[in-house]
Z-matrix of the N, CA and C atoms (Angstrom, degrees):
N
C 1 1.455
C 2 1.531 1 111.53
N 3 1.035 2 120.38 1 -45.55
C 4 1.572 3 141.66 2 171.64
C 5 1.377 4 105.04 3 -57.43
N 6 1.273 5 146.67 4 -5.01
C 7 1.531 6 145.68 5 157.37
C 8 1.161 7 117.93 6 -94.26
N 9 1.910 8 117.10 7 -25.60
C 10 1.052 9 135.93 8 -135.12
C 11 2.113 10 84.43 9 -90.21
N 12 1.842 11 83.80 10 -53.73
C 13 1.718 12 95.81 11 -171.15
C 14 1.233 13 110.34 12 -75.94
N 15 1.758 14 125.78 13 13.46
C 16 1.815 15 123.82 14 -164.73
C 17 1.870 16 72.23 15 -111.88
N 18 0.941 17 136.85 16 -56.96
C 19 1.520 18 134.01 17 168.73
C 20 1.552 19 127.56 18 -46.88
N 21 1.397 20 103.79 19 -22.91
C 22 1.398 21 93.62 20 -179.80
C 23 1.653 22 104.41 21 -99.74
N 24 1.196 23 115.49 22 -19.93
C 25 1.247 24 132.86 23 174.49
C 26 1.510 25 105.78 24 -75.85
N 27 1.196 26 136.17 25 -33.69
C 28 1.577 27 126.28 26 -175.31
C 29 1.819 28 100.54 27 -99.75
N 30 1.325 29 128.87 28 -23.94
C 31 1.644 30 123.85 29 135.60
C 32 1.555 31 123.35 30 -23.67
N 33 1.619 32 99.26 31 -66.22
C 34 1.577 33 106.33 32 -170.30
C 35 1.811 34 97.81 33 -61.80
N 36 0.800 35 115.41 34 -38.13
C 37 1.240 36 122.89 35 -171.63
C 38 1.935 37 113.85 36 -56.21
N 39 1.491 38 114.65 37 -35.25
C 40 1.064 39 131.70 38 153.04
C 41 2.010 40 118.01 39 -64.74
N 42 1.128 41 107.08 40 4.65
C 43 1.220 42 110.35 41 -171.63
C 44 1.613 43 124.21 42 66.61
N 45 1.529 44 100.15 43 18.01
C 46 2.013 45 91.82 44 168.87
C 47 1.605 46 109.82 45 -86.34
N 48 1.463 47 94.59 46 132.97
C 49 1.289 48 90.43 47 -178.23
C 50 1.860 49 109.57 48 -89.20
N 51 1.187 50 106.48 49 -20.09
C 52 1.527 51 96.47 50 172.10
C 53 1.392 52 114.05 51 -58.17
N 54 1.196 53 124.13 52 -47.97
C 55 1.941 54 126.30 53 164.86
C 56 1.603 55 85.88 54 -39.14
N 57 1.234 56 120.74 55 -84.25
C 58 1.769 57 109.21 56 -160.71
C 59 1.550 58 120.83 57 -42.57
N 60 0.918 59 105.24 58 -52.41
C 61 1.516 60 107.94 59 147.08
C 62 1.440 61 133.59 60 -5.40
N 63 1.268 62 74.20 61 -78.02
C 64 1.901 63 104.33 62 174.32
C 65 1.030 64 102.12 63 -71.68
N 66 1.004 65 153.91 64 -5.93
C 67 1.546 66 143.60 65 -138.08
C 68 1.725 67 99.09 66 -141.28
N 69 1.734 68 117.16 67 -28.88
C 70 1.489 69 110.43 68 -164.83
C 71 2.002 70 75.18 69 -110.92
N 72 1.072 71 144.00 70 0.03
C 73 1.390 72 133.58 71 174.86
C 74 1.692 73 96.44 72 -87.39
N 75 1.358 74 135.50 73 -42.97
C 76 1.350 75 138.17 74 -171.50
C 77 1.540 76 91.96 75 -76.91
N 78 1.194 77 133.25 76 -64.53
C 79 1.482 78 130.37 77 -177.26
C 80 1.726 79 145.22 78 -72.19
N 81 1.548 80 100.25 79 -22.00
C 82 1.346 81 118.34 80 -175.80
C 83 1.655 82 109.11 81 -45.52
N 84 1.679 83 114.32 82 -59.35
C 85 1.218 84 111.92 83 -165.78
C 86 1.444 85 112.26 84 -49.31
N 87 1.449 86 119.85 85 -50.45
C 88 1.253 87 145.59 86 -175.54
C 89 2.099 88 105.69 87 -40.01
N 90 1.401 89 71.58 88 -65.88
C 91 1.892 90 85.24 89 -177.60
C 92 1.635 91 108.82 90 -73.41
N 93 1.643 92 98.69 91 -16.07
C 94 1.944 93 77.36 92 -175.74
C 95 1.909 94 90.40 93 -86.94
N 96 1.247 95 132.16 94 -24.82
C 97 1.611 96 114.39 95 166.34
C 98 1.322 97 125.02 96 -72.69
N 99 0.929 98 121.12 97 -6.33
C 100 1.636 99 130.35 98 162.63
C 101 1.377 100 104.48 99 -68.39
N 102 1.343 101 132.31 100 -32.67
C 103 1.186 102 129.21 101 -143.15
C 104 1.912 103 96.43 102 -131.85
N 105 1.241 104 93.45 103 10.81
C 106 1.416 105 95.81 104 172.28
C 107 1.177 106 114.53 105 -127.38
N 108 1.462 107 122.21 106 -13.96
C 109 1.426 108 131.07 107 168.97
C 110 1.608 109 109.01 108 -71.79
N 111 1.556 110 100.85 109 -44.35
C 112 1.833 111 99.81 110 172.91
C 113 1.500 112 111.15 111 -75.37
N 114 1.337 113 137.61 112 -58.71
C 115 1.334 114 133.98 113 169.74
C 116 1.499 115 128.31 114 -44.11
N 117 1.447 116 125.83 115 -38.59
C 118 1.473 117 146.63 116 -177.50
C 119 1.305 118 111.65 117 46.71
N 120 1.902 119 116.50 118 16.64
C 121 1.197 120 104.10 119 149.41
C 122 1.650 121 111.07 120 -127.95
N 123 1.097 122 115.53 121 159.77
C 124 1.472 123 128.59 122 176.57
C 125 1.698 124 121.39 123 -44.02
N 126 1.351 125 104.29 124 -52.76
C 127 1.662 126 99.00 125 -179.04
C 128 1.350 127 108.40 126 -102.33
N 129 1.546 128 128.14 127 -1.03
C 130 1.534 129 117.53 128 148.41
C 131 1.407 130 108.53 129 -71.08
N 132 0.773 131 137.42 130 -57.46
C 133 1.771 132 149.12 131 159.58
C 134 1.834 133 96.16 132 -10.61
N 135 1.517 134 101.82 133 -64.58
C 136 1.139 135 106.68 134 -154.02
C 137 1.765 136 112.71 135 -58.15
N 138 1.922 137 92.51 136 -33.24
C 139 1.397 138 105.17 137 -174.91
C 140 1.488 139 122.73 138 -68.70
N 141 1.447 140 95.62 139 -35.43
C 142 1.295 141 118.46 140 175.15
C 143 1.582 142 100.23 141 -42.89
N 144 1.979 143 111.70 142 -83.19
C 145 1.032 144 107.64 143 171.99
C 146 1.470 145 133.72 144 -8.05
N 147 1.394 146 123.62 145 -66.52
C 148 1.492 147 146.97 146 -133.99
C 149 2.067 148 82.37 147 -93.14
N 150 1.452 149 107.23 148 -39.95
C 151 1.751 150 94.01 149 -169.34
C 152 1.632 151 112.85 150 -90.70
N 153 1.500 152 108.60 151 -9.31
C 154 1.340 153 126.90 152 144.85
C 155 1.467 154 134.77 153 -22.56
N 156 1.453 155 77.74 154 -72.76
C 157 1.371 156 96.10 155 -173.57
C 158 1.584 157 122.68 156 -73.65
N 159 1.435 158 110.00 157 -34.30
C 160 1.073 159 133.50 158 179.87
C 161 1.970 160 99.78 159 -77.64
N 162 0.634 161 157.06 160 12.07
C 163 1.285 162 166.43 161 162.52
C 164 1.909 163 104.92 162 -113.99
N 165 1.151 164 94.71 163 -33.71
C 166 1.559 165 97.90 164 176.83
C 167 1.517 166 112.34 165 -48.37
N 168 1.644 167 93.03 166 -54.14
C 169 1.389 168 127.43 167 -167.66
C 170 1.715 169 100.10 168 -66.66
N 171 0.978 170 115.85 169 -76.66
C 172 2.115 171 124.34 170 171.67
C 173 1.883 172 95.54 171 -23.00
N 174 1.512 173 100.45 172 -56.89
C 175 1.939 174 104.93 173 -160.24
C 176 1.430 175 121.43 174 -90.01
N 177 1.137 176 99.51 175 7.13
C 178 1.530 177 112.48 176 177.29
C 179 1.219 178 113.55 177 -44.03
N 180 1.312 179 121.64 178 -67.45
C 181 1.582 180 114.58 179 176.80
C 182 1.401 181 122.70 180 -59.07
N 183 1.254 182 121.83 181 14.70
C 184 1.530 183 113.02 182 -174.65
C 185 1.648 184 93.64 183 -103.37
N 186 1.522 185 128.25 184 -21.71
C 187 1.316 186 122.28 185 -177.51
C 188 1.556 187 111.23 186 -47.21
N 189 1.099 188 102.54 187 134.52
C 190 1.823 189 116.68 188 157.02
C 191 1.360 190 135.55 189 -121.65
N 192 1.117 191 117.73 190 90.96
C 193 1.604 192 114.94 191 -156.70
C 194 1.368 193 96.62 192 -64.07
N 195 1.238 194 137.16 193 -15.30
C 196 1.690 195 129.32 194 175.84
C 197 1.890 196 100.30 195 -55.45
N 198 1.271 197 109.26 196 -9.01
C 199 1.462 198 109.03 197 -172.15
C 200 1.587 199 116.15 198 -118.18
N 201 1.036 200 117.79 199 -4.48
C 202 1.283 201 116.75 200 173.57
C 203 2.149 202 90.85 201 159.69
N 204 1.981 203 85.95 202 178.98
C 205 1.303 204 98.31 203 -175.20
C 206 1.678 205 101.38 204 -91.02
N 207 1.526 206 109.63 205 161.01
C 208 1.289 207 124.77 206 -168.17
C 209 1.858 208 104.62 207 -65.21
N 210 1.133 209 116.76 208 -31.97
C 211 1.200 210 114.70 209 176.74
C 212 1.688 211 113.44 210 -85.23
N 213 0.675 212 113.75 211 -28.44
C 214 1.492 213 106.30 212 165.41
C 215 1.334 214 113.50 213 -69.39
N 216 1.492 215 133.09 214 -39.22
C 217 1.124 216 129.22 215 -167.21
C 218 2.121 217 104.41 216 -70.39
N 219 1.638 218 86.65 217 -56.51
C 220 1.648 219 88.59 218 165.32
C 221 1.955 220 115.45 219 -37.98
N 222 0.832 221 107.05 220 -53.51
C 223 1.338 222 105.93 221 -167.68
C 224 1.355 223 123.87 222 -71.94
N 225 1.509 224 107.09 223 -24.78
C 226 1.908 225 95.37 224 164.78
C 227 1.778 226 95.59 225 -68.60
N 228 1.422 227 121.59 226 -41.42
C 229 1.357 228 99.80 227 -169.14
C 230 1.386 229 119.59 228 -57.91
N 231 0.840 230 106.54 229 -69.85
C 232 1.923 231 107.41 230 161.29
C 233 1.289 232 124.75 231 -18.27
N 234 1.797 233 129.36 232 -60.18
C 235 1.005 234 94.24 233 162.05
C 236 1.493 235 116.99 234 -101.94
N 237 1.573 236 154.15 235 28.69
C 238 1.116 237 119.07 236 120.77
C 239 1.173 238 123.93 237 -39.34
N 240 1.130 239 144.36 238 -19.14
C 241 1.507 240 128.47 239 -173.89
C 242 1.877 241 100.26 240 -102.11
N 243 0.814 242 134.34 241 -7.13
C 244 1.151 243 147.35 242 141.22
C 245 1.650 244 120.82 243 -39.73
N 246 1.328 245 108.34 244 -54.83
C 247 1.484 246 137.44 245 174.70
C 248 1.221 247 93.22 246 -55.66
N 249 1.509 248 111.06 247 -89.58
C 250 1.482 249 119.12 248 -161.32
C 251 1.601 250 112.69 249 -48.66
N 252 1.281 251 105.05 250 -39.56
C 253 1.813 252 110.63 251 176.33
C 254 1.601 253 105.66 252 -46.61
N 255 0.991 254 99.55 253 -56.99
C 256 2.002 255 104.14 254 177.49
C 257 1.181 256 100.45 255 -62.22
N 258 0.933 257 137.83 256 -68.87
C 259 1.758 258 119.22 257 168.85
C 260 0.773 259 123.41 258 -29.37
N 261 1.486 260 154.39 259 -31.86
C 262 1.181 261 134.43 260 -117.10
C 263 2.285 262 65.04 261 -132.53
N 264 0.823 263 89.23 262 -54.46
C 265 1.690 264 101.58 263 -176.49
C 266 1.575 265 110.87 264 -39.92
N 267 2.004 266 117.19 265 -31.31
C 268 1.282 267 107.57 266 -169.33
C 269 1.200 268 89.87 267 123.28
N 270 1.370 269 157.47 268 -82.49
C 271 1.210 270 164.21 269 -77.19
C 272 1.613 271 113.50 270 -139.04
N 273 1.385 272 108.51 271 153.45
C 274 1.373 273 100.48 272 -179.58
C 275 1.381 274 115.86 273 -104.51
N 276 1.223 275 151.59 274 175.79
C 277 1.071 276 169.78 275 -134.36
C 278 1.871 277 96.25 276 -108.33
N 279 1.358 278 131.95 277 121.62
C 280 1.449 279 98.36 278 166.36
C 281 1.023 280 106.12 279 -102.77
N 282 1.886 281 96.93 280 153.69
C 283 1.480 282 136.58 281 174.41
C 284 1.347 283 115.01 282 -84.05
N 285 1.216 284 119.64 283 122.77
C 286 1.717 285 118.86 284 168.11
C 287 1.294 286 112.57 285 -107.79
N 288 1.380 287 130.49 286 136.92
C 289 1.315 288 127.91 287 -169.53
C 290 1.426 289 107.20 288 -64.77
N 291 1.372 290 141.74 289 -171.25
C 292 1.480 291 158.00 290 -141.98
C 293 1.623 292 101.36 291 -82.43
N 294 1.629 293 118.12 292 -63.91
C 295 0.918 294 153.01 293 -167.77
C 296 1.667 295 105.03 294 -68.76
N 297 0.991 296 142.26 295 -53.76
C 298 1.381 297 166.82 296 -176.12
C 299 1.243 298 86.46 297 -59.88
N 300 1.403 299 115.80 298 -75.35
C 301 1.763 300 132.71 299 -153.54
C 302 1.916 301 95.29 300 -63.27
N 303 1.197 302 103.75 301 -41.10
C 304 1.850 303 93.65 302 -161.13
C 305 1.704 304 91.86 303 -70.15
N 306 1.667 305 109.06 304 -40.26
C 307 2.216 306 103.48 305 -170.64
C 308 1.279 307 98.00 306 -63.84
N 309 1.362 308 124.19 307 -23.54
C 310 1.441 309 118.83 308 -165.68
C 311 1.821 310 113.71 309 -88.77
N 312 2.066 311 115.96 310 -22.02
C 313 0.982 312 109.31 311 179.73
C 314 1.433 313 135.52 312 -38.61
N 315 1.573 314 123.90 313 -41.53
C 316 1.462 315 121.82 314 175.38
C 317 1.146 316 124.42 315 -62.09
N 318 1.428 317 130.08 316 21.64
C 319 1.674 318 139.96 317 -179.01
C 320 1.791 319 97.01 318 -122.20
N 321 1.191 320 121.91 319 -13.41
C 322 1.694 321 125.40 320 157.37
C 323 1.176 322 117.82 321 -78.83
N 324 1.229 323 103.37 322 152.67
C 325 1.500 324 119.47 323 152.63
C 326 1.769 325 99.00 324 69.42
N 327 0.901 326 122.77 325 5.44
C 328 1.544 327 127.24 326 175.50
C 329 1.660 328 100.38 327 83.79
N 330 1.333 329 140.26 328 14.87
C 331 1.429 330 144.58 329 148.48
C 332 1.638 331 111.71 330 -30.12
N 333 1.332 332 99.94 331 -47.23
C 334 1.686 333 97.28 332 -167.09
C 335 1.250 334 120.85 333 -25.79
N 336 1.418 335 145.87 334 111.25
C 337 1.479 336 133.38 335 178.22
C 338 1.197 337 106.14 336 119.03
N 339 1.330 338 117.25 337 -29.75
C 340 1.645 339 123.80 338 -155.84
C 341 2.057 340 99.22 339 -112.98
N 342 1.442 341 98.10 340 46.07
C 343 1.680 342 82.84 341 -175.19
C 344 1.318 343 99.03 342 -79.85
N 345 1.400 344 138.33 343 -0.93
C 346 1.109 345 111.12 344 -164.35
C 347 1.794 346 113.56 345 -125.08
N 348 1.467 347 80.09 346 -2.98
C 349 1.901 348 106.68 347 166.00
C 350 1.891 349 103.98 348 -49.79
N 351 1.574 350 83.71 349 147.94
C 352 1.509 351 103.66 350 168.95
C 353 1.614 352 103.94 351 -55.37
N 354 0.795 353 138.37 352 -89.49
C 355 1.657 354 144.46 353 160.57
C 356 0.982 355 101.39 354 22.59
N 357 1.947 356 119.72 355 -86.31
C 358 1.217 357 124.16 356 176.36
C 359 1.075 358 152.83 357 -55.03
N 360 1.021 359 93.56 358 6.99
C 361 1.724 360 117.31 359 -159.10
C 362 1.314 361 110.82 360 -132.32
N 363 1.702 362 124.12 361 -7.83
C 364 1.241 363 126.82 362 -162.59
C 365 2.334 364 77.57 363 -115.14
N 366 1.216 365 83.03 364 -40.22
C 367 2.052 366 91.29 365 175.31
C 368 1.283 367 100.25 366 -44.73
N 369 1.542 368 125.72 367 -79.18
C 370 1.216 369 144.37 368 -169.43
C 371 1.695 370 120.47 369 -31.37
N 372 1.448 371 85.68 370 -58.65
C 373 1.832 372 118.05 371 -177.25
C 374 1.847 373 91.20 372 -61.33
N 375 1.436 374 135.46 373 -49.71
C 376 1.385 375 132.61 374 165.07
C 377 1.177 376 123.26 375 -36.04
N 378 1.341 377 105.77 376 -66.95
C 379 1.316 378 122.32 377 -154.66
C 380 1.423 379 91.81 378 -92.18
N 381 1.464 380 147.87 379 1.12
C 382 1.518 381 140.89 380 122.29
C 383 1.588 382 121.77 381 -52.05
N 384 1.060 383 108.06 382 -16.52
C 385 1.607 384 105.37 383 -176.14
C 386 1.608 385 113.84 384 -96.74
N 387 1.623 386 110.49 385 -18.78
C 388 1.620 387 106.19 386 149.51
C 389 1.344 388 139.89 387 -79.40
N 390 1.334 389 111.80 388 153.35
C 391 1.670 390 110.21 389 172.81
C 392 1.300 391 120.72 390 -39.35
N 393 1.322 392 131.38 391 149.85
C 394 1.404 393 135.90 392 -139.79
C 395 1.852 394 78.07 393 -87.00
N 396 1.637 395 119.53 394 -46.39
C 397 1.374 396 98.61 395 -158.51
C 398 1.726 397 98.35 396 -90.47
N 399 1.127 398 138.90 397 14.44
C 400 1.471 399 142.75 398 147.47
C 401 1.297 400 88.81 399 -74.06
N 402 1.148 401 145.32 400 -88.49
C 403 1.323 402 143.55 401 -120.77
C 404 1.748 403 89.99 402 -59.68
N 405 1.652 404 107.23 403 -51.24
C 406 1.585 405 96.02 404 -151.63
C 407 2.090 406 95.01 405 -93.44
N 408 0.762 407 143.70 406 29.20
C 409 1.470 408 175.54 407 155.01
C 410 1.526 409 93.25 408 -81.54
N 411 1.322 410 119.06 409 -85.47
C 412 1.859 411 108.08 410 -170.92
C 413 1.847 412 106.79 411 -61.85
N 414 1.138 413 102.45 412 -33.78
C 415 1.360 414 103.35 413 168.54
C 416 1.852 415 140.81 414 -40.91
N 417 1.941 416 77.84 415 -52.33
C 418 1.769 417 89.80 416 -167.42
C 419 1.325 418 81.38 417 -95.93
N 420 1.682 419 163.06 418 -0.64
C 421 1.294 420 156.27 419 172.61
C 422 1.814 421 105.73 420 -73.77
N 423 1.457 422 106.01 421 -65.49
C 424 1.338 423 121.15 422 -169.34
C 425 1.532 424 141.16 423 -94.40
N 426 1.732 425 88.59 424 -9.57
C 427 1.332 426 106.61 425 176.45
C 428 1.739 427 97.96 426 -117.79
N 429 1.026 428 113.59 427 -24.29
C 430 2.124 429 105.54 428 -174.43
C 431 2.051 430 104.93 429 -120.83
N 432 1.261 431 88.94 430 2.46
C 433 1.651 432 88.71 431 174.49
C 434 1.432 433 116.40 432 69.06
N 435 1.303 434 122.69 433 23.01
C 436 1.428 435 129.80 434 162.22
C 437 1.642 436 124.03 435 -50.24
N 438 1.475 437 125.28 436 114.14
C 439 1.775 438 104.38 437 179.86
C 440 0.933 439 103.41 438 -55.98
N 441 1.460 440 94.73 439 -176.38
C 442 1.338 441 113.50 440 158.45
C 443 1.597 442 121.93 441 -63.14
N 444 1.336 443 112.40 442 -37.17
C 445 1.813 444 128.81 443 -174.05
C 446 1.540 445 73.89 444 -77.81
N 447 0.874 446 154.09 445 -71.11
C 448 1.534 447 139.85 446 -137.85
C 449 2.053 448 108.31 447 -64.31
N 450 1.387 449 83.88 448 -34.88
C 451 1.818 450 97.26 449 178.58
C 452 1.697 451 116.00 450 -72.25
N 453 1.430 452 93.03 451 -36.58
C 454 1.787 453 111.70 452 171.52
C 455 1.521 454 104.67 453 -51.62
N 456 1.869 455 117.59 454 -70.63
C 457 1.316 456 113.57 455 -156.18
C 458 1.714 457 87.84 456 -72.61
N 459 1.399 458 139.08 457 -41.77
C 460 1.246 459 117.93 458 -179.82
C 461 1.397 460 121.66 459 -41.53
N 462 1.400 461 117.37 460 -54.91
C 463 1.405 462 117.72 461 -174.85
C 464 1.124 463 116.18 462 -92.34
N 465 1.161 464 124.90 463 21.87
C 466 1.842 465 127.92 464 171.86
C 467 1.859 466 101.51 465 61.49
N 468 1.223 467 109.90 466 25.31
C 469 1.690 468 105.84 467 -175.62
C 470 1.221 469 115.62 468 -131.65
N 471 1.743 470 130.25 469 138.81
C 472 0.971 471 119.61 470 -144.72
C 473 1.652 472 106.42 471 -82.56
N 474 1.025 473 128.80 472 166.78
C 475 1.877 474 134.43 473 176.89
C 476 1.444 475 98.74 474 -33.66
N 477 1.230 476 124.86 475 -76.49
C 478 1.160 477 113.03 476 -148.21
C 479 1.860 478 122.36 477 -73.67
N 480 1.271 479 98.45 478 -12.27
C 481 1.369 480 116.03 479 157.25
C 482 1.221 481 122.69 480 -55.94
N 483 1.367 482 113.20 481 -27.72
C 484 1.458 483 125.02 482 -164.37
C 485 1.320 484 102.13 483 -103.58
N 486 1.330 485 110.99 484 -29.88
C 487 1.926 486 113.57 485 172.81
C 488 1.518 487 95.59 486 -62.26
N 489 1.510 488 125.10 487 -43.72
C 490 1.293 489 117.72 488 -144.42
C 491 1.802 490 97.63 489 -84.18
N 492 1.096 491 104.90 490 -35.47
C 493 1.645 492 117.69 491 177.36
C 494 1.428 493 103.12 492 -60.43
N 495 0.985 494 124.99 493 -38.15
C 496 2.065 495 134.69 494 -168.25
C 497 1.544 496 88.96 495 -72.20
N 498 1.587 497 131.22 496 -76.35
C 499 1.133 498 152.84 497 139.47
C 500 1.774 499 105.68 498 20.77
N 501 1.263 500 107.43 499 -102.75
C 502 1.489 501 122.76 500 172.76
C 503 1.743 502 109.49 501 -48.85
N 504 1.632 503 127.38 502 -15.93
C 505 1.118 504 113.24 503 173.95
C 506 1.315 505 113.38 504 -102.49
N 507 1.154 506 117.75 505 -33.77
C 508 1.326 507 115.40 506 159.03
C 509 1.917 508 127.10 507 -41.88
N 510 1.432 509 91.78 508 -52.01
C 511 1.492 510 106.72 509 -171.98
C 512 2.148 511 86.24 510 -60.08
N 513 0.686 512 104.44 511 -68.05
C 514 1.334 513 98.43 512 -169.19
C 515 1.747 514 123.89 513 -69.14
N 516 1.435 515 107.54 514 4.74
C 517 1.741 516 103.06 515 151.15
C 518 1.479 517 100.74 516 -90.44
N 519 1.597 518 122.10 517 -31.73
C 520 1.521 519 104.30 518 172.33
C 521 1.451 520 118.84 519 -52.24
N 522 1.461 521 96.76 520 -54.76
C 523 2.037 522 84.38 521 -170.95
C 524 1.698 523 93.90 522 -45.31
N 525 0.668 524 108.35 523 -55.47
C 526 2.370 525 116.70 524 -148.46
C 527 1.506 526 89.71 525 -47.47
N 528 1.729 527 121.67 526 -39.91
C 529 1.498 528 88.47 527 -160.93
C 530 1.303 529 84.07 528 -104.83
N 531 1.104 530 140.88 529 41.77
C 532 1.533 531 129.42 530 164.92
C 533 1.581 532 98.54 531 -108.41
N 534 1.276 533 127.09 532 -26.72
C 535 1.156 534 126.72 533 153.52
C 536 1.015 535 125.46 534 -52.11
């Protein structure tokens, strides 16, 4: 499936819209719960979705699967625009503490259903092998839409500390599940 959507995604990118098509029917569900876990309402969710996608569509050619899979890449866009939608609304992004965020992980990233999948479990087993305040730092950033300034005044540490901490935790759930 994961070749299927790096093809329909480097299509759209040529401007077919039947690939996009194809491409927001294989992905929509996925990206509209991404975008409903950060929004927590339905027709911000929905909007989110819809300006998503449509940016999907504009950025298509910038994908590089030498850099990751097509659905992951879709999905920070989605919910950044998720993010910014709540901004734009007044509102902040909600934060769930450490504990909350890890019982709550299988409702991200399209996991739901799959707690007992290799996937989830190889995620889990990662994101156990970082520091509790990395772990819940990549957490409240990428899974609840926390900035970066929002992670700063939480942790009394300045931004770029917090890029570099996101940075080094990231890099190291990559090695783990590439292992």
């Amino acid at each position: 499936m994961t070749d299927s959507i790096n093809d329909l995604l480097r299509a759209t990118a040529g401007a077919d819209r039947t690939a996009f098509h194809a491409l927001y029917r294989a992905c929509a569900a996925k990206m509209f719960g991404i975008a409903l876990q950060v929004c927590r309402e339905r027709t911000l969710a929905e909007d989110a979705l819809q300006e998503g996608f449509v940016e999907i569509w504009r950025k298509s050619a910038q994908f590089d699967p030498a850099r990751g899979r097509a659905e992951a890449w879709m999905a920070v866009i989605v919910r950044n625009r998720a993010v910014d939608l709540i901004r734009r609304k007044g509102r902040n992004p909600s934060t769930l503490g450490d504990s909350e965020a890890l019982a709550d992980l299988a409702a991200h990233d399209g996991l739901s259903g799959r707690e007992g999948s290799d996937d989830y479990l190889a995620l889990v087993a990662c994101l156990g092998q970082l520091r509790e305040q990395d772990r819940e730092a990549v957490l409240l950033a990428y899974y609840e839409g926390a900035s970066r300034e929002e992670l700063a005044t939480r942790y009394g540490a300045p931004v770029n500390t917090i890029k570099a901490r996101l940075r080094r935790a990231l890099q190291a759930l990559r090695m783990c599940l590439d292992d």
